[in-house]
C-alpha positions as CSV (number, residue, x, y, z in Angstrom):
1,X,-17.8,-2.8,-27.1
2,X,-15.2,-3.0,-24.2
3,X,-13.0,-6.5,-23.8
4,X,-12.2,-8.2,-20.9
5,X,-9.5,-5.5,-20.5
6,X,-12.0,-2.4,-20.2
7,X,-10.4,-0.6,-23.4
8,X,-13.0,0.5,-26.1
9,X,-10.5,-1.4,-28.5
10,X,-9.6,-5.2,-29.5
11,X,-5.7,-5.0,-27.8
12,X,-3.2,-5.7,-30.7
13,X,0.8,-6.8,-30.6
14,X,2.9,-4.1,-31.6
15,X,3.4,-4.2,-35.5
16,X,0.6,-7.1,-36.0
17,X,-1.7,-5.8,-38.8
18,X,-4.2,-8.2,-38.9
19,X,-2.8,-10.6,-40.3
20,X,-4.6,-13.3,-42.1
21,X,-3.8,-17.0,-43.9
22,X,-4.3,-17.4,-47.9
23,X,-7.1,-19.7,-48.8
24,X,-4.2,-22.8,-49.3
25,X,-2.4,-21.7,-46.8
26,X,-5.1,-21.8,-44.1
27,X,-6.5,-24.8,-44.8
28,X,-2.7,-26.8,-44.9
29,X,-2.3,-24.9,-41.5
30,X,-5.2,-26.6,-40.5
31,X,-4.2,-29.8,-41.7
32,X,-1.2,-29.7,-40.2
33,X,-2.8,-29.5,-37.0
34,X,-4.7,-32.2,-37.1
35,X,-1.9,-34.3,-38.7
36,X,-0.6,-35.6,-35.2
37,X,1.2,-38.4,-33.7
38,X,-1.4,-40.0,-32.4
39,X,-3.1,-41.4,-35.7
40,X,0.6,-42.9,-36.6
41,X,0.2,-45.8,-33.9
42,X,-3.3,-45.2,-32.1
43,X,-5.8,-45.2,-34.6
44,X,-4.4,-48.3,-36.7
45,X,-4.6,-50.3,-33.1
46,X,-7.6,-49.6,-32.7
47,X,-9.7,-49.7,-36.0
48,X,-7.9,-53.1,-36.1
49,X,-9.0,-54.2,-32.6
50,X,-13.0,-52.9,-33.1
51,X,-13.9,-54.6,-36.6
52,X,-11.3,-53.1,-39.0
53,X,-13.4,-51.8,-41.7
54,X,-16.7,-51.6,-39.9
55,X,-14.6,-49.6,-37.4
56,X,-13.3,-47.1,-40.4
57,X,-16.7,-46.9,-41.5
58,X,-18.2,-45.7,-37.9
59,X,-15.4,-43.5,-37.5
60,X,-15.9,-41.9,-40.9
61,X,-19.7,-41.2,-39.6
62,X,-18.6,-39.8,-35.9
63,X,-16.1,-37.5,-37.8
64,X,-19.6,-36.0,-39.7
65,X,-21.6,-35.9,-36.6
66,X,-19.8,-34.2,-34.1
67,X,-16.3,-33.6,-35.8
68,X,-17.2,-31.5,-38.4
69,X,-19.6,-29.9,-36.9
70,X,-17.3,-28.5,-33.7
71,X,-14.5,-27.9,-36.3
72,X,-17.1,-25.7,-37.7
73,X,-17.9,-24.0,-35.0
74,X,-14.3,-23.1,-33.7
75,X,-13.3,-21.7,-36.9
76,X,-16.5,-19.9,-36.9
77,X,-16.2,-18.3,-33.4
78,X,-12.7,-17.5,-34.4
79,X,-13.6,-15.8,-37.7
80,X,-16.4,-13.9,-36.0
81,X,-15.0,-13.0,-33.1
82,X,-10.8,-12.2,-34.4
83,X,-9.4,-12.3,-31.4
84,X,-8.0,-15.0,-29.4
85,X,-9.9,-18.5,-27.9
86,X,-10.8,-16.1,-24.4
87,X,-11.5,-13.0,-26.6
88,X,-13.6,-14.1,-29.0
89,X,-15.9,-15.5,-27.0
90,X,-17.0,-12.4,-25.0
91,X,-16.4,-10.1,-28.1
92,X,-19.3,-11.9,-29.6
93,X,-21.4,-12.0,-27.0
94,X,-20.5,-9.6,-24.1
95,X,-20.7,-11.9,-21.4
96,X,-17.6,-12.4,-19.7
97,X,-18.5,-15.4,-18.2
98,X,-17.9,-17.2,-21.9
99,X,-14.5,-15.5,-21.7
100,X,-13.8,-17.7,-18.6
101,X,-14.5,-21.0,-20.2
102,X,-12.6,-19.5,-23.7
103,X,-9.2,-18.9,-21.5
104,X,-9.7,-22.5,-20.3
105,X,-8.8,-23.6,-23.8
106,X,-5.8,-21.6,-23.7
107,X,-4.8,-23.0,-20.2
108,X,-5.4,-26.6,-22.2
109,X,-3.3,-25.6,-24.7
110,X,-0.1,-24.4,-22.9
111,X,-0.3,-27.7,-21.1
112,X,-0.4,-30.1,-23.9
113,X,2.4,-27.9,-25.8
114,X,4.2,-28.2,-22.1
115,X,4.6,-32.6,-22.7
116,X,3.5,-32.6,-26.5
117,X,7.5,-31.2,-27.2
118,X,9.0,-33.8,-24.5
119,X,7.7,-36.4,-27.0
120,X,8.5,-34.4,-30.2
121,X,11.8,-34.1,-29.3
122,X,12.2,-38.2,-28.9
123,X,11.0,-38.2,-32.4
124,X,13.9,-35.8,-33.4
125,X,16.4,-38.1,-31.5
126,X,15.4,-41.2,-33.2
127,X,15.2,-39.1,-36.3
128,X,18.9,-38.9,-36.1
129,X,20.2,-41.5,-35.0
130,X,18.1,-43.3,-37.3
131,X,19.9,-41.7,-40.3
132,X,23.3,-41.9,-38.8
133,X,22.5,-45.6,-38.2
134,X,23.6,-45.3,-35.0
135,X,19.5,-46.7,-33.5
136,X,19.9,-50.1,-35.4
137,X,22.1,-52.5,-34.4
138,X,21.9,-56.2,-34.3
139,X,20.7,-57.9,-31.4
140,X,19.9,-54.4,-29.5
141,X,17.4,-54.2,-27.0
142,X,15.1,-51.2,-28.1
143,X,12.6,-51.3,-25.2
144,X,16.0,-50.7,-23.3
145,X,17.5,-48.2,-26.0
146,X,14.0,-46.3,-25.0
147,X,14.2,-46.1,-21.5
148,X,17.8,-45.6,-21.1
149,X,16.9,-42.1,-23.5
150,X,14.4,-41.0,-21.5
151,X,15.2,-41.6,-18.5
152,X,18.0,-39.6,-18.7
153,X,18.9,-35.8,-19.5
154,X,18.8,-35.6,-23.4
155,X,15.2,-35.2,-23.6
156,X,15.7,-32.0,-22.2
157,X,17.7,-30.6,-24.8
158,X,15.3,-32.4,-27.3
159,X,12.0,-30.4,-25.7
160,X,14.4,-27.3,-26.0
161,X,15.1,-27.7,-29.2
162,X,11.1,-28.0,-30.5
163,X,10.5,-24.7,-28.3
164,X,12.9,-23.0,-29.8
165,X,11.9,-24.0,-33.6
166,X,8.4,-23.3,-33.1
167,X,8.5,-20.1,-31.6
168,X,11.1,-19.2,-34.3
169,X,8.2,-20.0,-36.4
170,X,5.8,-18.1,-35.0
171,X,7.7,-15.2,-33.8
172,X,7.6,-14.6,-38.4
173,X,4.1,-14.5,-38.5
174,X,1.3,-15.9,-39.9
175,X,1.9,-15.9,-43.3
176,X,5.1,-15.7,-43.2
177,X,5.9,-18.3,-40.5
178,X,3.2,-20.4,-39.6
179,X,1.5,-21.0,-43.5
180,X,4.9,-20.9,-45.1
181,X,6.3,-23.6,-42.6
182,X,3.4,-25.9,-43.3
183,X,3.5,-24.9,-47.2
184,X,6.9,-26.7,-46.7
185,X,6.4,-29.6,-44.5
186,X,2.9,-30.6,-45.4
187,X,3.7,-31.8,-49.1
188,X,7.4,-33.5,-47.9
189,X,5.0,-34.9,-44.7
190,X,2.5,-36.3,-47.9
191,X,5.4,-37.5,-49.9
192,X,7.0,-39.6,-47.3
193,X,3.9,-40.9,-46.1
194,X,3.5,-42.1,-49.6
195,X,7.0,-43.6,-50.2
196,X,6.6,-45.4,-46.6
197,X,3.0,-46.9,-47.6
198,X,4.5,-48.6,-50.9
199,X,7.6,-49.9,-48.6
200,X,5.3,-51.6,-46.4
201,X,2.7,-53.2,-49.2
202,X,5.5,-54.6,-50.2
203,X,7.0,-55.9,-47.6
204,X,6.7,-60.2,-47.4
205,X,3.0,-60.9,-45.5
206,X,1.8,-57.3,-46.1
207,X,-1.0,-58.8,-47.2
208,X,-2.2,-60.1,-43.7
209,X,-1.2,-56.6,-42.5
210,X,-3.8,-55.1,-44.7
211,X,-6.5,-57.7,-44.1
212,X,-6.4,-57.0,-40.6
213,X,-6.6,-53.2,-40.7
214,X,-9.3,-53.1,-43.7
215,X,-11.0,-56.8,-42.8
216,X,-14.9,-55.3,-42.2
217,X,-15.7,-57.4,-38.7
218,X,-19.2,-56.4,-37.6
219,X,-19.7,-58.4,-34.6
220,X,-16.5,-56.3,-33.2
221,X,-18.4,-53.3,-33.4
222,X,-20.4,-52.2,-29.8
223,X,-21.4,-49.0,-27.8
224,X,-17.4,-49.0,-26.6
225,X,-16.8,-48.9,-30.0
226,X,-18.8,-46.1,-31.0
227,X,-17.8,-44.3,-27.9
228,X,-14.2,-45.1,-29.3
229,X,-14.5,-43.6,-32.4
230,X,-16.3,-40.7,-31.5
231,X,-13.4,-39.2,-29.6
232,X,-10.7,-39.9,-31.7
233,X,-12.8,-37.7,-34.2
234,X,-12.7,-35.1,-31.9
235,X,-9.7,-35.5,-30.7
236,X,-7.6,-36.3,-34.2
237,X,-9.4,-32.7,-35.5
238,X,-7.3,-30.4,-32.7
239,X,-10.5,-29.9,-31.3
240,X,-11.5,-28.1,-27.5
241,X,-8.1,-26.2,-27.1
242,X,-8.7,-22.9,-28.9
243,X,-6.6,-23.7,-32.2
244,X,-9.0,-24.0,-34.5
245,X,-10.7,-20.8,-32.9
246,X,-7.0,-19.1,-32.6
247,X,-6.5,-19.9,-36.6
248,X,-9.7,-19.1,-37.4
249,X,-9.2,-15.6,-36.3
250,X,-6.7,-15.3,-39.3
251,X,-9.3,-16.4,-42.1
252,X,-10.3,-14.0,-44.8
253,X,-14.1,-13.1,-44.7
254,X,-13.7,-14.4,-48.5
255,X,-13.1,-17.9,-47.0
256,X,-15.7,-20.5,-47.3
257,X,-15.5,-22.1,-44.2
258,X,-18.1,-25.1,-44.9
259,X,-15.5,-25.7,-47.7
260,X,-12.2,-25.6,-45.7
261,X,-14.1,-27.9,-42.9
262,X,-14.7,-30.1,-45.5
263,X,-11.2,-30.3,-46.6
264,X,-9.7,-30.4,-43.3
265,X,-11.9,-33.4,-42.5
266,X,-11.1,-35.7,-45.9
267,X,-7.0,-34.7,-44.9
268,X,-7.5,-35.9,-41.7
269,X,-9.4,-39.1,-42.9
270,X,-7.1,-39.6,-45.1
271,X,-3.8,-39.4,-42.9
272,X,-5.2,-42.1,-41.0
273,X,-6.3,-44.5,-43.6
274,X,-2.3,-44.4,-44.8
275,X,-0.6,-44.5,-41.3
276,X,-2.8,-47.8,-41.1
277,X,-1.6,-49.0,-44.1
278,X,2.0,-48.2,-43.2
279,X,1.8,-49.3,-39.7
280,X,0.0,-52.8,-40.0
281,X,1.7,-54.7,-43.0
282,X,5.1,-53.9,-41.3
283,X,3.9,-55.3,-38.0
284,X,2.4,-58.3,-39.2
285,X,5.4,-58.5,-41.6
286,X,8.0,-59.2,-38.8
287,X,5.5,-60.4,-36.4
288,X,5.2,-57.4,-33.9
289,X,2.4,-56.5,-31.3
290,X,-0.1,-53.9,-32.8
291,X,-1.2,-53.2,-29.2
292,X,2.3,-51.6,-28.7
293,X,1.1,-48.2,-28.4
294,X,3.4,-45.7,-27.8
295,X,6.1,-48.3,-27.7
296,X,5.3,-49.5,-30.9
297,X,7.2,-46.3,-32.3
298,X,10.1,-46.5,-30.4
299,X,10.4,-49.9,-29.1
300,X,9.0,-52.2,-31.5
301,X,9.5,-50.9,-35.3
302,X,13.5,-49.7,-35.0
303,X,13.4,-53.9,-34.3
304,X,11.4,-54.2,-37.7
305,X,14.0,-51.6,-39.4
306,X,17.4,-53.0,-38.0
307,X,15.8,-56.2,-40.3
308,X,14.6,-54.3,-43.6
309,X,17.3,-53.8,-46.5
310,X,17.7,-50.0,-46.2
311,X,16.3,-50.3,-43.0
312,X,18.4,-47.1,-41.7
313,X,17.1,-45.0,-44.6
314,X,13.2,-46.2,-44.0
315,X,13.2,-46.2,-40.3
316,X,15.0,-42.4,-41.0
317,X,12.0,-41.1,-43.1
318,X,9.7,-43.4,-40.7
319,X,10.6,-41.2,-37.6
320,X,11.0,-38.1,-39.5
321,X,7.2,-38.4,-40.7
322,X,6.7,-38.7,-36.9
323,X,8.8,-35.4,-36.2
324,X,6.8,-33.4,-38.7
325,X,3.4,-34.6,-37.8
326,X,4.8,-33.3,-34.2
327,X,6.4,-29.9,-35.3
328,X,3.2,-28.7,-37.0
329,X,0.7,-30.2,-34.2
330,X,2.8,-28.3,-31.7
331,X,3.5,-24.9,-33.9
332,X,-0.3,-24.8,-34.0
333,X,-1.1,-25.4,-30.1
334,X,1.8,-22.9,-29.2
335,X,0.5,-20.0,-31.0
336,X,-3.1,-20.3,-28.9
337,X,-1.2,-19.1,-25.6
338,X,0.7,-16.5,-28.1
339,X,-1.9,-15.3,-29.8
340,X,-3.5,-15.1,-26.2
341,X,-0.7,-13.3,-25.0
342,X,-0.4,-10.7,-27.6
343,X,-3.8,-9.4,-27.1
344,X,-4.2,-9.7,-23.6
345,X,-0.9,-7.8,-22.9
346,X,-0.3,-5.7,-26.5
347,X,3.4,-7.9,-26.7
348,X,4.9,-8.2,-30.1
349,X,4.8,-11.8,-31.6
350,X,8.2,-12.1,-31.1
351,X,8.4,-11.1,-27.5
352,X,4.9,-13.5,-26.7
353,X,6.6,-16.3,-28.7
354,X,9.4,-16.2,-26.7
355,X,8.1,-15.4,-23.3
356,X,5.8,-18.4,-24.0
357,X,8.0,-20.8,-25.1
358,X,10.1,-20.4,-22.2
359,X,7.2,-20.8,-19.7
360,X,5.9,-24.6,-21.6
361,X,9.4,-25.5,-21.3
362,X,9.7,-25.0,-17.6
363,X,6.1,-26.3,-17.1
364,X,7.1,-29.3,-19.4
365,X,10.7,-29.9,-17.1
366,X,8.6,-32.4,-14.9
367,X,7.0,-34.9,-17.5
368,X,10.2,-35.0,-19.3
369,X,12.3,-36.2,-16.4
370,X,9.2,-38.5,-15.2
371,X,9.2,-40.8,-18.4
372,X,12.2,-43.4,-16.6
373,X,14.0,-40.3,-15.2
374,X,14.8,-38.8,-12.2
375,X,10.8,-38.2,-11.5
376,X,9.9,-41.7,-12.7
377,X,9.3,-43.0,-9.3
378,X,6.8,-40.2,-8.3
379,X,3.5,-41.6,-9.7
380,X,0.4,-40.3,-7.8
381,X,-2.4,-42.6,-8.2
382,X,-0.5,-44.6,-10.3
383,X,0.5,-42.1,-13.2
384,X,3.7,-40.8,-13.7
385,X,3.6,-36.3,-14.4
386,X,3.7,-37.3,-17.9
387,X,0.6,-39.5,-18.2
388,X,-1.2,-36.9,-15.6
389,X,-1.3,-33.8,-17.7
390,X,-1.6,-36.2,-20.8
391,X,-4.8,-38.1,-19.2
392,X,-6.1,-34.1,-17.6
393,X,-6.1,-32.3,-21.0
394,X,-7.1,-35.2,-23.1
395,X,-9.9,-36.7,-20.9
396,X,-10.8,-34.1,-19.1
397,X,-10.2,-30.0,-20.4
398,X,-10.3,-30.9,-24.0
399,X,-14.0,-32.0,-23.6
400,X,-15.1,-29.4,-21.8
401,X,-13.7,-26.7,-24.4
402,X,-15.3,-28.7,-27.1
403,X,-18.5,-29.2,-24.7
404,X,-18.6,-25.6,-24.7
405,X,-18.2,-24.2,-28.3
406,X,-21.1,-26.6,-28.7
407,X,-23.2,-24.8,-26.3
408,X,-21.8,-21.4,-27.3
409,X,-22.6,-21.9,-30.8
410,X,-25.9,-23.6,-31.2
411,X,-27.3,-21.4,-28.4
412,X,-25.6,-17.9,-26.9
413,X,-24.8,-16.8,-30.5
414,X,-27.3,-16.1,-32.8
415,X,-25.1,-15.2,-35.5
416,X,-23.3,-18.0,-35.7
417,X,-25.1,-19.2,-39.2
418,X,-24.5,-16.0,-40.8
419,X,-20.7,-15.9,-40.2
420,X,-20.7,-19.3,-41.1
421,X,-22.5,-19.1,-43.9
422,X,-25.3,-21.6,-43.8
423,X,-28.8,-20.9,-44.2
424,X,-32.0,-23.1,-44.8
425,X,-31.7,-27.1,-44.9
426,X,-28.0,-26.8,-43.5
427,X,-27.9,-24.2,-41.0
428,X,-30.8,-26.3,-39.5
429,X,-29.0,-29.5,-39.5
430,X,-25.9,-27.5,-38.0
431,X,-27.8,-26.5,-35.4
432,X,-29.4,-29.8,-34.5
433,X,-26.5,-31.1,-34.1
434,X,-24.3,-28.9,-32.2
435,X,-27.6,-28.3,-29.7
436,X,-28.2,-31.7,-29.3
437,X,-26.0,-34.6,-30.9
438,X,-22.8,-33.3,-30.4
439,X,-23.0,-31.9,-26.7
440,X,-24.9,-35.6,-25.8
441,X,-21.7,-37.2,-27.5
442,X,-19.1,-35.6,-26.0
443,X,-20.6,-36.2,-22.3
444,X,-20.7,-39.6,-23.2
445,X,-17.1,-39.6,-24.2
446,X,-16.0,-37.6,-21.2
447,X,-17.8,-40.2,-18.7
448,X,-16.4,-43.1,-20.9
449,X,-13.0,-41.9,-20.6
450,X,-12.7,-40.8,-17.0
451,X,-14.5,-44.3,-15.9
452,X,-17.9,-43.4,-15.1
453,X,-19.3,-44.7,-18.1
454,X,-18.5,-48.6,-18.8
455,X,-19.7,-51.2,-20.6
């Protein structure tokens, strides 16, 4: 079968043997990806906003319908296909027009890795100067603090300095780089997590912090809601950008992948049932906004932790939790555009991991100097750079790559239940869903979140 470069052979980096993830290893990899900054303020906000425990429950059954099944299906095409998000596609199928739609996963990827580092480099900044002490200060104005930071040059070096950690990672290897640095993180990411989520139960008025969040409300529950929930399934799983396909590619045929889906989706679910837990009772504790957002990370809670005894020390492992939720998001969308790179061109790992590190920096230059800086007042339509390629991959690219491994999946590969391993009752149910429930979904999303859909 020839590839989209008109060899008889799948292209291969120089030195890479195949490499492939343990069982553990895969599946913390995979965790790790999904384990991203968003759930830490977004999905507490709004589960609490749409009927708090009514909202958990429908987001629990969106994560079944449509995330699992897409997860699925990546890792799937991935497995089948070992090659990278463009790769894969056509090697499974010969067409080269599915190649075209797989590279536009990897084009979503470099541009999310391009802003994602601008904003996990401010969580390395306030990691530090959290634990030097130097962030909390009486009286300090952190909304200020904020935009005095990023509106000025350091986030440069910040972004430079996630680039150049993750491609250190990845230029080692899969097993050696990218499941060893998540062996590491993952468990000090869990036990953190854990030691932040007793702080804030006990924290005075945790209790109304918790009733909020957990507080089943029914009648806040709508089709917005629904619509809500569905795409921070999709979205909270990595899905649409070719990782989950990209990391696939390194699974063992051994590897039940109706299993590791499974235990993806419970790590994921239950990520953001703890960040709610920490977020909320420390909000409602020193009477903050939980419609912060963003700015409830960096402008609202250092105010909570310049008032908490050993504020210094828990605002410290608060933004560090933030920083390794970042690195291992952004270690797993980077090696998409290398993994890309390595086949398409036969580079070594290293070589791709550096060549493509240096080209999401540049690309990333802009939204890092339009957050307050020197770009700040250039906002077409209203957005800044930043919010731009946020609101284009997000709303826009993500859905379609997760539109069409959807329509890849349940129709143009016939395989796809073999590889996957499903057969009778659940094969069926697979593809009912990926044919029809999922693909219906996720055009509903899309519409919903570019404004054509309102209710």
């Amino acid at each position: 079968m020839k590839n989209d470069q008109g060899s008889e052979n799948v292209p291969k980096a120089k030195g890479e043997k195949g490499e492939r993830f343990t069982t553990s290893g895969f599946i913390l990899a995979a965790i790790g990806s999904s384990v991203g900054l968003g759930n830490l303020w977004k999905f507490p906000y709004i589960t609490g906003k749409h009927g708090g425990a009514a909202f958990f429950l429908l987001f629990i059954v969106c994560l079944i319908i449509v995330g699992l099944p897409v997860l699925l299906a990546e890792m799937t095409i991935g497995r089948g296909g070992r090659a990278n998000a463009s790769l894969a596609f056509y090697k499974l199928t010969n067409k080269k027009v599915w190649s075209y739609f797989g590279f536009l996963s990897i084009i979503t990827a470099f541009l999310v890795m391009s802003y994602y580092a601008v904003v996990a480099g401010w969580t390395l900044h306030y990691t530090l100067e959290s634990f030097t002490g130097i962030l909390f200060q009486q009286g300090a104005d952190y909304k200020d603090k904020f935009v005095t930071f990023a509106g000025g040059y350091w986030p440069l070096f910040w972004q430079a300095v996630v680039m150049i950690g993750c491609a250190w990672v990845i230029a080692r290897g899969v097993s050696g780089g990218i499941e060893k640095f998540n062996k590491i993180l993952i468990p000090g990411f869990l036990i953190i997590l854990l030691v932040l989520m007793f702080r804030s139960l006990t924290l005075p008025g945790a209790g109304a912090g918790v009733e909020f969040f957990l507080k089943p409300d029914f009648s806040k529950l709508d089709a917005e809601s629904a619509l809500i929930a569905l795409g921070h399934a999709f979205f909270s799983l990595s899905l649409g950008m070719g990782i989950m396909i990209t990391y696939g590619s390194y699974v063992d045929k051994r590897q039940s992948l109706g299993s590791a889906t499974l235990a993806i989706g419970f790590g994921d679910l239950i990520y953001a049932f703890i960040a709610g837990i920490v977020i909320f009772p420390t909000v409602f504790s020193y009477g903050l906004k939980p419609s912060e957002g963003v700015g409830l990370a960096f402008m609202a809670l250092p105010a909570a932790f310049a008032q908490m005894p050993f504020g210094a020390i828990f605002g410290g492992l608060f933004f560090l939790l933030l920083a390794i939720a970042a690195l291992t998001s952004a270690v797993s969308i980077l090696e998409v555009p290398v993994a890309y790179a390595m086949n398409r061109w036969g580079w070594t790992r290293k070589k791709a991991a550096v060549i493509v590190s240096i080209a999401c920096f540049v690309v990333g230059i802009p939204s890092a100097l339009s957050v307050g800086g020197v770009l700040g007042s250039f906002t077409p339509g209203g957005k800044s750079i930043f919010d731009w390629v946020d609101f284009m991959t997000a709303y826009v690219l993500m859905p379609i790559g997760g539109l069409v491994v959807t329509l890849f999946t349940g129709y143009a590969w016939k395989l796809a239940g073999e590889e996957a391993g499903l057969s009778g009752f659940w094969y069926r149910a697979w593809m009912f869903l990926l044919k029809i429930v999922s693909p219906i979904m996720i055009i509903l999303v899309f519409l919903y979140s570019v404004g054509l859909l309102s209710f």
